[in-house]
N, C-alpha and C positions, 0 to 999 in steps of 0.2 A: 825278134824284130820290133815288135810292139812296144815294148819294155826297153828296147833302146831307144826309140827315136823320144817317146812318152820322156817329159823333165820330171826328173826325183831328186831330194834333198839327197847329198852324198859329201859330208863336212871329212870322213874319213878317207876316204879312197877315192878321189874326183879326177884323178890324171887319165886312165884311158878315154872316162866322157871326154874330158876336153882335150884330148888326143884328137879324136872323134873330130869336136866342132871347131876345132882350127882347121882342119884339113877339109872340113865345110865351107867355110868363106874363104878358104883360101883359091878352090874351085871353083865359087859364085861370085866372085869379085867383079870381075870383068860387067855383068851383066848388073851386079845389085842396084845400083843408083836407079836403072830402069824399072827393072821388075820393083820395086819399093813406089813408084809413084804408079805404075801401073795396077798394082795390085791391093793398093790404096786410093783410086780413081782420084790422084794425085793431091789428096787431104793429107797426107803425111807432114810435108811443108808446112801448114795452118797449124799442127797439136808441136812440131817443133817450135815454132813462133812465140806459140800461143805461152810454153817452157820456157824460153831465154827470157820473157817480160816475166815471167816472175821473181827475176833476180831482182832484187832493189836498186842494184846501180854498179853496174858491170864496169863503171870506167877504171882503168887504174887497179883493176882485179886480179889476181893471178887464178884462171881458174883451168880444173882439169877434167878434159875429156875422155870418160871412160867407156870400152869398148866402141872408140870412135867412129870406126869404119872408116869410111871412105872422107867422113869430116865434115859432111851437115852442120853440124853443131859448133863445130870450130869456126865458120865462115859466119855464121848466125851472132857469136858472140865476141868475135872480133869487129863486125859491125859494128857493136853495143862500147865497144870501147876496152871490152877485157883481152888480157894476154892469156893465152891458149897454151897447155900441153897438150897435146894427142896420146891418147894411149890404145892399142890393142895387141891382142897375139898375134891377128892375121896379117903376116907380112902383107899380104898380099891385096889386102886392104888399104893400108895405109901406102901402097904403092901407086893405087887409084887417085887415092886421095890427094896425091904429091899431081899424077899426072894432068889431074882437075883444079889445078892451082887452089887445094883450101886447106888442105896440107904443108906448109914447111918446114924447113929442117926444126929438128928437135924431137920429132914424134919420135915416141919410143913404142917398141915393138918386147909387151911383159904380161903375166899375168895381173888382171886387175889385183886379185886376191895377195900376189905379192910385188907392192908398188916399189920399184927404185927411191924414193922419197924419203924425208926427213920428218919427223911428228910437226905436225898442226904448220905444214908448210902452206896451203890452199884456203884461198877464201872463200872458194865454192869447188864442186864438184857436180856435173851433170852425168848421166848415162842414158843414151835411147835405144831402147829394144836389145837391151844386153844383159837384163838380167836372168831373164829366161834361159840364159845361156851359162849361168855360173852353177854350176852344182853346189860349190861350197859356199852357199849362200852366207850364212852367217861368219864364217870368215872375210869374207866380202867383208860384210857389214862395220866388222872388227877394223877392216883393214883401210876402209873410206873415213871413220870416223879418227881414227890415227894421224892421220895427213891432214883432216882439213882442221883449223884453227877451233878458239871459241866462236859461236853462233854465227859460222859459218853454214852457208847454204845447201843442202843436197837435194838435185831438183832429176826424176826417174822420171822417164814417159817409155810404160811398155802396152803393149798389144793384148788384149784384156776380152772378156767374156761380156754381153750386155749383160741385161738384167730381165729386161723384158723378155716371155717366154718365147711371143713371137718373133723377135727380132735374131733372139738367141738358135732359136731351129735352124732359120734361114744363115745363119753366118756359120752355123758348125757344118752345114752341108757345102755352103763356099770354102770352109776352110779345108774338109774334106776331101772336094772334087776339084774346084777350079784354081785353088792358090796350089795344087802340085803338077795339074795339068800344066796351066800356062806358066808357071814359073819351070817345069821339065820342059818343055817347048824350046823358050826363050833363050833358058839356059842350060839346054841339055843336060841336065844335072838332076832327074825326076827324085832321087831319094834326098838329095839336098833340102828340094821344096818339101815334101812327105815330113823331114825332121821341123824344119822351120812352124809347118802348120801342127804337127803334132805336140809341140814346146807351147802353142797359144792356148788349143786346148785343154791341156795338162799342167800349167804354171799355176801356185798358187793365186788365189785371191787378193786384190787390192787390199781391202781389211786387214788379212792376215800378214802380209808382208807388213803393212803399215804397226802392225803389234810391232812384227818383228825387229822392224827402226825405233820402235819406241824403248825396247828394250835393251837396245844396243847404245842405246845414249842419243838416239835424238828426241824434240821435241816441236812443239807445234804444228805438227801433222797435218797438214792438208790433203786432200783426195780430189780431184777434179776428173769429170768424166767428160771426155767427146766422143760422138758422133755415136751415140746411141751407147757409148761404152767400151765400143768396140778400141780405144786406145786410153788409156788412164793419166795420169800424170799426178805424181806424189812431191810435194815441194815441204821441205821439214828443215829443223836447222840443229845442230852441232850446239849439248848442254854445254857448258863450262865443267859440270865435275863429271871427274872418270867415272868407269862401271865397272862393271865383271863383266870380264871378258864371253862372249857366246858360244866361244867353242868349248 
């Protein structure tokens, strides 16, 4: 159990994990949009915000939203002036999303890892709180940098560890106790919440990931930390020359 719910790099065999965490959100749909502002004592909104102003100028943009959910991020950057793909596996998600008007037609329902798209079609790419969720991280990597143009945008905000000791104690014991109680409550779904907090826990390092887009071909690398650390947001952009591939 521990070793499942715990996120591990898996570039070879990643289908039963995400087996697994499609049928996760597919279960948690209903309730997500909630329990996300509840169990972010409704700061999530602000580190999303604070993401789409780092695109230089969303107007006239074609950008793609990965592992969209329910489409935060899509309503945020159609604001901004850009046109929006949605993308996730969980139907059931982007179902929400339709019926919260910030979804419409066109979301595709794929894995991120492998995008229906055309090379260096996107002039940016965003994802929140979906990488935790990819095993085959570095196909990922491979497969965002394919799609999006030259010095194109890729802008990540995921759910992260502080740094401070004490701040750090106090959120592993929240992340422990109270993000699967009250998210098993709310949403009847107690192993759902248990996976979600165990993924924040056990997800690589901002740093380390940030290697890992360096090496995959992006560059200028930013790391920004909010609210103690507790959510990160990596903003970097798409070289002009190819790489060797990650996997």
């Amino acid at each position: 159990m521990k070793e499942e719910l715990e996120y591990k790099i898996n570039n070879e065999n990643p289908t039963p994990r995400k087996k697994f965490i499609r049928e996760t959100f597919d279960s948690i749909a209903e309730t997500y949009d909630v329990l996300n502002r509840v169990l972010s004592c409704g700061v999530d909104m602000s580190w999303r915000k604070f993401a789409v102003n780092l695109l230089k100028d969303a107007r006239q943009k074609l950008v793609v939203d990965l592992c969209s959910g329910t489409g935060d991020f899509v309503a945020l950057l159609r604001e901004k002036g850009a046109t929006v793909v949605a993308v996730d596996f969980s139907i059931e998600m982007l179902k929400k999303g339709r019926q919260l008007k910030r979804i419409e037609e066109g979301a595709i329902a794929a894995d991120v890892c492998r995008l229906p798209f055309r090379d260096m079609q996107f002039d940016a790419a965003f994802i929140a709180f979906g990488v935790r969720n990819i095993p085959d991280i570095n196909v990922f990597i491979d497969e965002v940098f394919r799609v999006l143009k030259e010095n194109a945008e890729l802008v990540v905000l995921e759910l992260t560890r502080p740094s401070n000791g004490i701040v750090r104690a106090l959120y592993r014991f929240y992340l422990a106790i109270g993000v699967p109680i009250v998210g098993g409550i709310v949403s009847g779904k107690l192993r759902a919440y248990r996976y979600l907090s165990k993924t924040i826990q056990s997800f690589i390092e901002p740093e380390h990931f940030a290697r890992m887009l360096e090496r995959g071909g992006f560059a200028n690398i930013a790391i920004y930390r909010r609210f103690f650390g507790i959510a990160t947001i990596i903003h970097c952009t798409r070289r002009k020359e190819m790489r060797m591939s990650l996997q």
